[in-house]
VEXDREN-2710 file (C-alpha; in Angstrom, 1 decimal):
% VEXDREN-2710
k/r/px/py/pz
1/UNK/11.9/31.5/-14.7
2/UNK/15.2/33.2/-15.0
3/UNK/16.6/34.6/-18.2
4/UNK/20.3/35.5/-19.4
5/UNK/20.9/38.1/-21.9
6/UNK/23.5/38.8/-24.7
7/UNK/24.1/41.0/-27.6
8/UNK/22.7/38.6/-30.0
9/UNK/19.3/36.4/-28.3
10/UNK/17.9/36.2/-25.2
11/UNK/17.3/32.8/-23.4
12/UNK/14.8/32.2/-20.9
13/UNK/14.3/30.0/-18.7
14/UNK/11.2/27.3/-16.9
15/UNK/11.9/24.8/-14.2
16/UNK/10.3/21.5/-14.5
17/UNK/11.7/18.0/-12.8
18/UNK/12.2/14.1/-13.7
19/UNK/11.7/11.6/-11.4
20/UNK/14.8/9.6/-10.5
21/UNK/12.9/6.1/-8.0
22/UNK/10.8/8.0/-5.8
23/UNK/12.8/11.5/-5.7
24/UNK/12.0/14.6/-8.1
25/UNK/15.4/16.1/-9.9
26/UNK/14.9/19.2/-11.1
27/UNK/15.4/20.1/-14.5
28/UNK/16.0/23.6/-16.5
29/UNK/14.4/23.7/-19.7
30/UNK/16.4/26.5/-21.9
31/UNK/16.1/27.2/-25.8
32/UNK/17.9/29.1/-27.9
33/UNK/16.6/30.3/-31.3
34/UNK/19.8/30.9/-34.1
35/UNK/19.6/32.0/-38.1
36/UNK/20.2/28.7/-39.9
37/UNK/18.5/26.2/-41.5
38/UNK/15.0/25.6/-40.0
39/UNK/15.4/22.7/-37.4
40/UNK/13.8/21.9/-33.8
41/UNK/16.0/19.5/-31.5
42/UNK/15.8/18.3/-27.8
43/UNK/19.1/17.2/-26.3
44/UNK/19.8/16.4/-22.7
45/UNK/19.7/12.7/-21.9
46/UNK/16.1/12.2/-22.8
47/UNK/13.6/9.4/-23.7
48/UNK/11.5/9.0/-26.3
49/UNK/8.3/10.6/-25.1
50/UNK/10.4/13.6/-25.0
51/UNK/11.7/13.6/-28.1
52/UNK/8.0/12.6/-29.4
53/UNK/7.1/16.3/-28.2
54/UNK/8.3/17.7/-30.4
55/UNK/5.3/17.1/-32.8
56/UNK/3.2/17.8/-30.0
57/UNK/4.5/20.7/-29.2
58/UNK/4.5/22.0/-33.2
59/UNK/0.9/20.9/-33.8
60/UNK/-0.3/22.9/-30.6
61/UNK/1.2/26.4/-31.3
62/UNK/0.6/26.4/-35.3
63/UNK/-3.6/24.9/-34.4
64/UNK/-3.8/28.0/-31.6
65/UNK/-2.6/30.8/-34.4
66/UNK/1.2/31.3/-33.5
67/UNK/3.6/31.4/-36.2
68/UNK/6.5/28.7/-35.5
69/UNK/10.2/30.2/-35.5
70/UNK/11.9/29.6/-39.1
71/UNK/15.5/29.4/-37.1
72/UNK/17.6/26.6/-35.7
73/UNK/15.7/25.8/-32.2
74/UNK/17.4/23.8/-29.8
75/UNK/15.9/23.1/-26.3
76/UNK/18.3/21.9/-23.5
77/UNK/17.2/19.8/-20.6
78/UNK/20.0/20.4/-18.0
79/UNK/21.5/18.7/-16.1
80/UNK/22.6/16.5/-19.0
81/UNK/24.0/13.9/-16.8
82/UNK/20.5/12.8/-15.5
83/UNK/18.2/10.7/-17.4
84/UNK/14.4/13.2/-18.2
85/UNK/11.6/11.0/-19.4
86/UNK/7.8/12.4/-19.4
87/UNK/5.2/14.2/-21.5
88/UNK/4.8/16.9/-18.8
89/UNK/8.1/18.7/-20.7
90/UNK/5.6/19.8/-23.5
91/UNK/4.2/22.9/-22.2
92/UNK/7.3/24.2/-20.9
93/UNK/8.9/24.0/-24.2
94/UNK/6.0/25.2/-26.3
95/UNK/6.0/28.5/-23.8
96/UNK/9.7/28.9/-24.5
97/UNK/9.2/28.7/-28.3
98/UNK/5.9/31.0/-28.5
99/UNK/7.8/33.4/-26.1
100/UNK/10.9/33.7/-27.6
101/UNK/11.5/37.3/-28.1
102/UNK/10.2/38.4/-24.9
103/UNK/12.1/38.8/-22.0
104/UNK/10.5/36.5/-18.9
105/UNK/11.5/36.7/-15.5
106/UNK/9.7/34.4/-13.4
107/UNK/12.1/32.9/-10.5
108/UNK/11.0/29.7/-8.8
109/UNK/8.2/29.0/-11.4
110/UNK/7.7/25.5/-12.3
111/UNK/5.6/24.4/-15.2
112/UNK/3.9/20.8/-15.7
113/UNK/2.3/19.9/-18.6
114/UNK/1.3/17.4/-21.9
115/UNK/0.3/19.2/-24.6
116/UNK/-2.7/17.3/-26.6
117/UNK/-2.8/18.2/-31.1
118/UNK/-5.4/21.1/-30.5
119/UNK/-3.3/23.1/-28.0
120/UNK/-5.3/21.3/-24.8
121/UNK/-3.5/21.1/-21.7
122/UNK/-3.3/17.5/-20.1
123/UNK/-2.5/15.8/-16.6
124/UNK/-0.3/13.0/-17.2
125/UNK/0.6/10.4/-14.4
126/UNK/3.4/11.7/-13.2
127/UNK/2.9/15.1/-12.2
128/UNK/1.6/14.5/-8.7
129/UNK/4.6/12.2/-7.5
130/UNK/7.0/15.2/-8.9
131/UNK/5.4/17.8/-7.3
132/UNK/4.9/16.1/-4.1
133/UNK/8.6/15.3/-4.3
134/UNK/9.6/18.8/-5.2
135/UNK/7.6/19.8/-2.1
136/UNK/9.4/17.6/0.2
137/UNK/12.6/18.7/-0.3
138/UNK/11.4/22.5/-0.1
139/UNK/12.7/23.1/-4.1
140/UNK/9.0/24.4/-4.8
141/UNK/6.7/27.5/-4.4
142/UNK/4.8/27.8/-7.5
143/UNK/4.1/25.7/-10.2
144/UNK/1.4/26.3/-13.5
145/UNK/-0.5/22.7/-13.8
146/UNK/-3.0/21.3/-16.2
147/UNK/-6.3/22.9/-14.6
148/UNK/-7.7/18.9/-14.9
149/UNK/-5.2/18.1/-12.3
150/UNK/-6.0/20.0/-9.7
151/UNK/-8.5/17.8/-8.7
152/UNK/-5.7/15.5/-7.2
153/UNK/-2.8/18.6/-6.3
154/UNK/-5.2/20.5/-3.9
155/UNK/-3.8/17.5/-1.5
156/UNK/-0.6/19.0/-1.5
157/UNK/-1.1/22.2/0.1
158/UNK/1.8/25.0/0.5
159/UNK/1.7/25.3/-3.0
160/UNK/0.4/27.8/-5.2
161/UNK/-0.7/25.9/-8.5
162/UNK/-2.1/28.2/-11.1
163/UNK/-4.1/25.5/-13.5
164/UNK/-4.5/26.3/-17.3
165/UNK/-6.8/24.7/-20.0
166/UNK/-4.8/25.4/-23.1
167/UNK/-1.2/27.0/-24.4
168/UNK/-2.6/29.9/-25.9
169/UNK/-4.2/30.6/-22.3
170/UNK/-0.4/29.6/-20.8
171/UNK/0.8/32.0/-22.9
172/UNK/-1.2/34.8/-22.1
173/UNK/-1.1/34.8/-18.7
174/UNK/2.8/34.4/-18.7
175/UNK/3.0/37.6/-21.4
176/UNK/0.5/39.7/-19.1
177/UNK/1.9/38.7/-16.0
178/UNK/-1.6/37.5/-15.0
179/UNK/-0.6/34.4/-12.8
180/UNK/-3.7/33.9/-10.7
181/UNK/-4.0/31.4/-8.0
182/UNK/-6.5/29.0/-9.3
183/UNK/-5.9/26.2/-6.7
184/UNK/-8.4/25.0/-3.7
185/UNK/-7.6/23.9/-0.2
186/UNK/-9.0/20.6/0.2
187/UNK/-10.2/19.6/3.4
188/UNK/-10.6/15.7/4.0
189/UNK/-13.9/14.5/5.1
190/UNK/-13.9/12.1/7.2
191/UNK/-13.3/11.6/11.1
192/UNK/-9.9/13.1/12.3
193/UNK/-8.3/12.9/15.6
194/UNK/-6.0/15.4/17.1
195/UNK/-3.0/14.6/19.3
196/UNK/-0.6/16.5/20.5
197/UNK/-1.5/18.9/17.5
198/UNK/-0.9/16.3/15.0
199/UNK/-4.0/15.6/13.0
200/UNK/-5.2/11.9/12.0
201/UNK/-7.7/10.5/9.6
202/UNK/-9.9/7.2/9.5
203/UNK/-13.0/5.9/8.0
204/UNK/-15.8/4.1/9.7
205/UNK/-16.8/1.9/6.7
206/UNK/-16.6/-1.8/7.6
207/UNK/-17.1/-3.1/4.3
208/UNK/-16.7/-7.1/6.1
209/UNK/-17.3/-7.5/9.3
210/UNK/-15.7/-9.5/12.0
211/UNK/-18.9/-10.9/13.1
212/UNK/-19.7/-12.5/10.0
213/UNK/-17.0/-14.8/11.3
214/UNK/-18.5/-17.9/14.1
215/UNK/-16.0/-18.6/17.0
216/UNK/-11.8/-18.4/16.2
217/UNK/-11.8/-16.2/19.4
218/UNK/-7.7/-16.5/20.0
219/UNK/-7.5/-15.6/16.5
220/UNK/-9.5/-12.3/16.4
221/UNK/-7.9/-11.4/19.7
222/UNK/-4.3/-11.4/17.7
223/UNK/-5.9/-9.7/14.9
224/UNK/-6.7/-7.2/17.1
225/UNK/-3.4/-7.7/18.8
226/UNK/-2.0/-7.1/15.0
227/UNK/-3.7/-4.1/14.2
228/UNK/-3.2/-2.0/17.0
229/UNK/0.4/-2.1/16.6
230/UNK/0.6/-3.0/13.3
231/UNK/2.4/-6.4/14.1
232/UNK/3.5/-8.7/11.2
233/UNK/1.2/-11.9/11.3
234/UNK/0.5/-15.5/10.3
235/UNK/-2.5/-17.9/10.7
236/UNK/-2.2/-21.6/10.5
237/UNK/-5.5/-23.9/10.0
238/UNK/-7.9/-26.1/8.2
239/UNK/-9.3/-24.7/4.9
240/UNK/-12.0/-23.1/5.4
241/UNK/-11.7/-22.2/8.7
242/UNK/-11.8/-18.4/8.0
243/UNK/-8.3/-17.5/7.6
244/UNK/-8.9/-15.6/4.5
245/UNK/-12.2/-13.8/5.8
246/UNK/-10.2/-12.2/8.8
247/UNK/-7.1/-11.3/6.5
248/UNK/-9.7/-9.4/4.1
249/UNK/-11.4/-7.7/7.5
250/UNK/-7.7/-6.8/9.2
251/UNK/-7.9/-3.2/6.4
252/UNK/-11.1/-1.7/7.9
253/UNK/-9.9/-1.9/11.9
254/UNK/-6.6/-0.2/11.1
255/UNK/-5.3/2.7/13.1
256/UNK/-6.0/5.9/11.8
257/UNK/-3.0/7.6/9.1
258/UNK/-1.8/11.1/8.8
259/UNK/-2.1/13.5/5.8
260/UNK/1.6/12.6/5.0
261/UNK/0.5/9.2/5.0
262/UNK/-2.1/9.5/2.6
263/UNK/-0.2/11.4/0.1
264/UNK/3.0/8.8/0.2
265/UNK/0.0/5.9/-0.6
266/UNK/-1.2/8.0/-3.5
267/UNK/2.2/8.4/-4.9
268/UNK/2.9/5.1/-5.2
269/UNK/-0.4/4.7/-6.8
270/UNK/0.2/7.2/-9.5
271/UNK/3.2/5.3/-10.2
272/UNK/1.4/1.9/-10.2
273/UNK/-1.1/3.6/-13.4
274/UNK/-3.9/4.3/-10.9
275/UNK/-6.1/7.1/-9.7
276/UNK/-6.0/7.2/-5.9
277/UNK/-9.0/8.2/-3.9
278/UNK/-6.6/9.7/-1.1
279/UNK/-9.6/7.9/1.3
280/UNK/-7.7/8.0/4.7
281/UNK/-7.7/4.1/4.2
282/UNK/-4.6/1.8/4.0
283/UNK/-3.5/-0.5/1.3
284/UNK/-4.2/-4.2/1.0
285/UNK/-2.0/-5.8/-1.3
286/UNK/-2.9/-9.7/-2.1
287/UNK/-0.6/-11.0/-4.6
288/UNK/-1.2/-14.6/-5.9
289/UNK/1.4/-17.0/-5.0
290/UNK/2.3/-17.9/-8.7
291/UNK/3.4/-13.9/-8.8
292/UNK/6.8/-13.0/-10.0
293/UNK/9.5/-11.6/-7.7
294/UNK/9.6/-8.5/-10.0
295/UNK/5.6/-8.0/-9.5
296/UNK/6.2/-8.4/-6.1
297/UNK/9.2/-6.6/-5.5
298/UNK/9.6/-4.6/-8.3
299/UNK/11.9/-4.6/-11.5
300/UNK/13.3/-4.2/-15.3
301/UNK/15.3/-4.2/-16.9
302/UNK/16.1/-0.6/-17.9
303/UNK/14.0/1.1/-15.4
304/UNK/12.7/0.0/-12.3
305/UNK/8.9/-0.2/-11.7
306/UNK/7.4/-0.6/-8.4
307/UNK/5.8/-3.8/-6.8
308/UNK/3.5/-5.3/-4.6
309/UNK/5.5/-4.5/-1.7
310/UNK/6.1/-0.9/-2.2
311/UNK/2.1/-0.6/-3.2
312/UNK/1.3/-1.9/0.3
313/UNK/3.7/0.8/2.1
314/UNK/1.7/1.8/5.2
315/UNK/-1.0/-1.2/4.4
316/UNK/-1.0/-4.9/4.9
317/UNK/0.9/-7.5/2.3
318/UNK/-1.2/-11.0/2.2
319/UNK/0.4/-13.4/1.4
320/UNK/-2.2/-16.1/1.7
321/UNK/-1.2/-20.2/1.4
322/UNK/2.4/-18.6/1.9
323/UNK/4.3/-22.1/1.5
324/UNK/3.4/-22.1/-2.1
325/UNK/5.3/-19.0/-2.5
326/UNK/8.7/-19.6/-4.1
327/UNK/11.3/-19.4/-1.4
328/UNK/13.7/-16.6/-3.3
329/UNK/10.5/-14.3/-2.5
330/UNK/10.5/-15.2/1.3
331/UNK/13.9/-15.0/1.5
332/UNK/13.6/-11.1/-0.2
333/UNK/10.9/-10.2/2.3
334/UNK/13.3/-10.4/4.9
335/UNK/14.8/-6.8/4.5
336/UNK/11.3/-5.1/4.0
337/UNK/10.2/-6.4/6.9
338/UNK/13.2/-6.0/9.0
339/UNK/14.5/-2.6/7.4
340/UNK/10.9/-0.9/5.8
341/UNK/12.6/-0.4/2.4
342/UNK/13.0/-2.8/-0.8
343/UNK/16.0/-1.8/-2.8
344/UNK/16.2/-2.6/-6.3
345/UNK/19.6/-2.8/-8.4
346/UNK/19.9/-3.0/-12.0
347/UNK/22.4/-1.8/-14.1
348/UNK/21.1/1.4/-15.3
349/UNK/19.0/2.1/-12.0
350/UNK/19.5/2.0/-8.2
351/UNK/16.2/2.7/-6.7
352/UNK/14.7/2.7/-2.9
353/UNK/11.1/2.4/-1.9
354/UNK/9.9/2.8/1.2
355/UNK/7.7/-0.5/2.2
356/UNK/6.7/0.2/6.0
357/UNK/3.7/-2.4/5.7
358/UNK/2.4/-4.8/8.1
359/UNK/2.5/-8.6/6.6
360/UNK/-0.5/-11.0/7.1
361/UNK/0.5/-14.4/6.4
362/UNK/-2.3/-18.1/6.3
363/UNK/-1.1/-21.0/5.8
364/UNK/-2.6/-24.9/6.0
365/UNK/-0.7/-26.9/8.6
366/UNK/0.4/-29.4/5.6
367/UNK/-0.2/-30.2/1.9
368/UNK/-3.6/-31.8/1.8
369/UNK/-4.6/-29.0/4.7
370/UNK/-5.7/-32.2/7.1
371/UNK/-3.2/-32.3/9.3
372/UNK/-5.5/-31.0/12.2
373/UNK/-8.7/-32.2/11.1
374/UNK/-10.4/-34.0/13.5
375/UNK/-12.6/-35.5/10.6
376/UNK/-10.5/-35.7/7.5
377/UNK/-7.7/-37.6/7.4
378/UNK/-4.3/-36.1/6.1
379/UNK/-3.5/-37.9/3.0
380/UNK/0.7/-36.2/3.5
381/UNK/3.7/-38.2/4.2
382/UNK/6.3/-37.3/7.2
383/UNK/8.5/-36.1/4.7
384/UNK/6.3/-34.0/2.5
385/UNK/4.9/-31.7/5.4
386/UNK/8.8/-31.4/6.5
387/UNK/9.6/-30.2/2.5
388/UNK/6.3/-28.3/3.1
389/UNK/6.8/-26.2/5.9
390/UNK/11.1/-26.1/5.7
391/UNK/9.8/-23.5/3.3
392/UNK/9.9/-20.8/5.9
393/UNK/13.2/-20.8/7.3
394/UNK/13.8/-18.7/10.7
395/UNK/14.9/-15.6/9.9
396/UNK/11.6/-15.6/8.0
397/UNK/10.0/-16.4/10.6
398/UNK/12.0/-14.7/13.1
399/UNK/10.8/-11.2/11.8
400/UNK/7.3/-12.4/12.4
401/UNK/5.8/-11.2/15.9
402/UNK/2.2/-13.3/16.0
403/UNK/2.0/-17.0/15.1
404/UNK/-1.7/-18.7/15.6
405/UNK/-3.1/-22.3/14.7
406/UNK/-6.7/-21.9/14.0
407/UNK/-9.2/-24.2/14.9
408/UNK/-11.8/-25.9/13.0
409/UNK/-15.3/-24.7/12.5
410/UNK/-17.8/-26.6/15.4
411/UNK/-21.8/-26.1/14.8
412/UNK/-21.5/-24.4/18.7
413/UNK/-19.7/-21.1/17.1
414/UNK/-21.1/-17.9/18.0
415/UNK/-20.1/-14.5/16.8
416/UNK/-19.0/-12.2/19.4
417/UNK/-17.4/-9.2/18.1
418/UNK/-18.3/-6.9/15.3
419/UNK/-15.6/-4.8/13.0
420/UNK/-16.5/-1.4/14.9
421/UNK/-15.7/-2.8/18.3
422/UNK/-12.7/-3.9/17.5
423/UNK/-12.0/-0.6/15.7
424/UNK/-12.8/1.7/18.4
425/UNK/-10.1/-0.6/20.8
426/UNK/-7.9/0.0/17.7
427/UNK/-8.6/3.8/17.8
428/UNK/-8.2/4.2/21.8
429/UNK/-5.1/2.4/21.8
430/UNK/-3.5/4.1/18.5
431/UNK/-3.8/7.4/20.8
432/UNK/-2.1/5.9/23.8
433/UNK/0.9/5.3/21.0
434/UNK/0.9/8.5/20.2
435/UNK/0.2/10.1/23.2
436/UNK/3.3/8.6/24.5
437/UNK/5.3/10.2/22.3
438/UNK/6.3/7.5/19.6
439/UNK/6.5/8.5/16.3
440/UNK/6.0/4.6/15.2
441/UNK/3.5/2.3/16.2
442/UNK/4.6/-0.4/18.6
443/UNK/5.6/-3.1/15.8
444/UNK/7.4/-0.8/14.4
445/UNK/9.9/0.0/17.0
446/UNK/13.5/0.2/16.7
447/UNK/15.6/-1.5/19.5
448/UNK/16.2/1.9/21.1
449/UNK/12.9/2.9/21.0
450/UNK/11.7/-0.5/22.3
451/UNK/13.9/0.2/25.2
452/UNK/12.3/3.4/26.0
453/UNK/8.8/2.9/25.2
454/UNK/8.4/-1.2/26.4
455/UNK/9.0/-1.1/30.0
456/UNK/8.3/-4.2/32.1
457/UNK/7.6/-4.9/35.7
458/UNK/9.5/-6.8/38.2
459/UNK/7.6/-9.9/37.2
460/UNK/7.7/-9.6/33.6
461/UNK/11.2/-9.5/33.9
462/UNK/11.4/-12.3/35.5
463/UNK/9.1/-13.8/33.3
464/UNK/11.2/-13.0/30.3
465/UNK/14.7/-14.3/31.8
466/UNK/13.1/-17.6/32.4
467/UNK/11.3/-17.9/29.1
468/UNK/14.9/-16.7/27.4
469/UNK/16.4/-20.0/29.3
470/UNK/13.3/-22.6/28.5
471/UNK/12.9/-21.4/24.9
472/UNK/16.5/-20.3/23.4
473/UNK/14.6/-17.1/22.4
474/UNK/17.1/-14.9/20.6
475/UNK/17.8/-11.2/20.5
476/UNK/15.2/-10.6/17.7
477/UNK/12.8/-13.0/19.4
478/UNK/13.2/-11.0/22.4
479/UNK/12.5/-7.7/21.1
480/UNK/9.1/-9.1/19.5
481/UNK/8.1/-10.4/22.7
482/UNK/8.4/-6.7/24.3
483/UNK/6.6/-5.4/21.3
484/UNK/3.6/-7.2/21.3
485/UNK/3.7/-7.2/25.4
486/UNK/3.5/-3.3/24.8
487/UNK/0.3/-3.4/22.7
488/UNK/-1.6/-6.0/24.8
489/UNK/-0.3/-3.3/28.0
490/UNK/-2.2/-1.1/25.8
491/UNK/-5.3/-2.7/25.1
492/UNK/-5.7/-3.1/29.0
493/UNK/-4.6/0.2/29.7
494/UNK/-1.1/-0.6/31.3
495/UNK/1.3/1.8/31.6
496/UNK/4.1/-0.3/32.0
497/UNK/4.1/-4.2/31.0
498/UNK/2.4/-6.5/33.5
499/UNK/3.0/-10.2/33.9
500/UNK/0.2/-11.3/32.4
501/UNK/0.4/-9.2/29.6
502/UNK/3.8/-11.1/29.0
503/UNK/2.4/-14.2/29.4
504/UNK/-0.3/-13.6/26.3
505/UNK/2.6/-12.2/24.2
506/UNK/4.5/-14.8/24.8
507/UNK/1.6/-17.6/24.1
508/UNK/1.6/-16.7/20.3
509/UNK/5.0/-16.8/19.8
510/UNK/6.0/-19.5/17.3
511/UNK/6.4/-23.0/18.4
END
């Protein structure tokens, strides 16, 4: 907290922020005290919560024994040319009021806090996604929090968070100068790798299992295909056939996530309304098909709320009997899937989430779902499975690296591979990734990087120049191929990309 004198008051100072999308502003919260009629005002672009404070704010200091100010407050939120919405303003206003004739000088001190009637300090929602924000972009140090919400902050290290319980406890450690570290490192439990000093975290809990599911052997080999490099993903059968049960088991065999990971999932929670476990476990997101595209994307009108596809940033999106989603939502999943972000425009907001997800698509093969039945005939005209299926265009599809068609269930199925197999594959070929020095996994690849990292024998050239010539396969076509070449190369333990390798990538392209 800083503080400028003159001859006649003295004004401190307390930082505090406002989210604008995903990114922390921060905001100085000032208050002067002038002779005049008794008034209390809040200017500075804000919302309503803010100006509801107010109340708060009174109600807390005169319950707690301190002796409001009869004098003209006004409290500035600066910069005035950014929009500052939140009930964590409370605290840092009510300090400034019960402090106002004592000189504070506290540099690089944030406060965060709602203040309840009785003087209580509480969390509110936003606090972790400002902070973690804040601590992104280096702007913060130390911050006093709501001793209820360190529980969730201790995830953020580099911080020293000094929690309090009420504002008459605020108050007297700011007056004393008793700011005490009151925050604990956390340390995750659970199973961690380390490579190349980077540390990563998984869990071990298959809460489904893959052997639960009888036969479907070319389709768990792309799930695991899918899930080592995090490729995006459709299945085509019969109902019932078990395209749903391995979508649901894909989220337990995923490669492990990083610290960094974890906390961007939990953000997005917060800002979703709910409490995160920050369980090194990525999202599944499995909106219905009769979902709006501002559920799924995000939206309003005034400000912009995050969506399905943001929630499910470094997870899986499941789109499951994906015809019957309207085709302005396929369309929009283009540029998440090609670019990792989702950008929404409004008039009074401009906001980018990140959305680096891997998409899992099923879908029946027509209408009735009887097109490949072998026993039920499909009741669908030539013309309705065309209207059907012209529901994915190309460039839909084209940003898709693994296409399947199931088959149907036979009373000679066998399970042959549990969840933890498939995970510890997962796990030995998510190191070979890293290992290698890619900061991405292998669906995720830029062209350059895809260059660099997916290098291919003599034979799988040749393999590729011939199938560019038999199949019309076009530049993004191309660079799928190579992708999923590289993870199956991985699976086998190939350092560069063999034919046959080629060959299975190139067997679940889409026909």
């Amino acid at each position: 907290m800083e503080k400028v004198i003159d001859k006649q008051m003295i004004i401190n100072r307390f930082k505090c922020a406002s989210l604008d999308g995903l990114s922390a502003k921060v905001v100085d919260v000032e208050a002067t005290f002038t002779k005049g009629l008794p008034s209390f005002s809040v200017v500075g672009l804000v919302s309503s919560d803010i100006q509801e404070s107010k109340e708060r704010v009174k109600s807390a200091l005169l319950t707690n024994g301190f002796t409001f100010p009869p004098l003209k407050i006004t409290v500035n939120l600066s910069p005035s040319d950014i929009k500052k919405s939140g009930t964590h303003f409370d605290l840092p206003i009510a300090l400034l009021i019960a402090l106002n004739r004592v000189e504070l000088d506290y540099d690089k001190l944030f406060v965060f806090g709602e203040l309840g009637l009785d003087g209580k300090v509480k969390a509110s929602s936003l606090i972790f996604p400002l902070i973690l924000s804040l601590k992104e972009q280096g702007l913060i140090e130390k911050a006093i929090v709501p001793l209820e919400a360190l529980e969730y902050l201790k995830h953020i290290s580099d911080i020293e968070f000094i929690g309090v319980e009420s504002v008459s406890q605020a108050i007297e450690m700011i007056s004393t100068k008793a700011l005490d570290n009151r925050s604990i490192t956390y340390e995750y439990q659970a199973n961690h790798m380390l490579i190349d000093n980077k540390e990563f975290f998984y869990t071990q809990e298959y809460r489904s299992n893959f052997f639960d599911i009888k036969g479907q052997g070319i389709a768990k080999r792309a799930s695991l295909i899918a899930a080592c490099g995090m490729h995006n993903f459709i299945m085509q059968g019969s109902p019932g056939c078990g395209k749903s049960m391995i979508s649901k088991r894909i989220q337990d065999i995923l490669p492990p996530i990083s610290k960094d990971e974890v906390l961007s999932i939990a953000k997005h929670q917060f800002l979703d309304g709910t409490m995160p476990t920050f369980a090194p476990i990525r999202p599944l997101r499995s909106p219905h098909h009769t979902a709006t595209s501002a559920s799924i994307f995000g939206g309003g009108s005034i400000n912009a709320k995050i969506g399905e596809v943001a929630l499910a940033n470094h997870g899986v999106l499941f789109f499951d009997e994906l015809p019957h989603f309207s085709k302005p939502i396929l369309e929009a999943l283009r540029e998440p899937l090609q670019d990792r972000v989702v950008n929404i425009s409004r008039v009074n907001s401009k906001i980018s989430y990140d959305a680096d997800l891997m998409f899992v698509g099923a879908m029946n093969p027509c209408p009735c779902g009887n097109l490949l039945s072998k026993v039920n005939a499909c009741r669908c005209s030539e013309s309705e499975i065309k209207r059907y299926k012209n529901k994915l265009s190309d460039p839909f599809l084209d940003r898709v690296d693994l296409f399947i068609t199931m088959q149907e269930i036979s009373a000679e199925d066998k399970a042959d591979i549990t969840s933890q197999e498939m995970h510890t594959m997962v796990l030995e070929v998510f190191r070979r990734q890293i290992a290698r020095g890619q900061s991405k996994l292998n669906g995720k690849l830029s062209e350059d990087e895809i260059e660099h990292f997916c290098d291919l024998s003599s034979e799988a050239q040749d393999t590729l120049h011939k199938a560019i010539g038999r199949f019309g396969l076009t530049h993004r076509s191309i660079a799928s191929l190579k992708k999923v070449a590289r993870t199956i190369a991985d699976i086998h333990k190939h350092e560069s990309i063999d034919k046959s390798d080629f060959l299975e990538a190139l067997s679940y392209r889409r026909r």
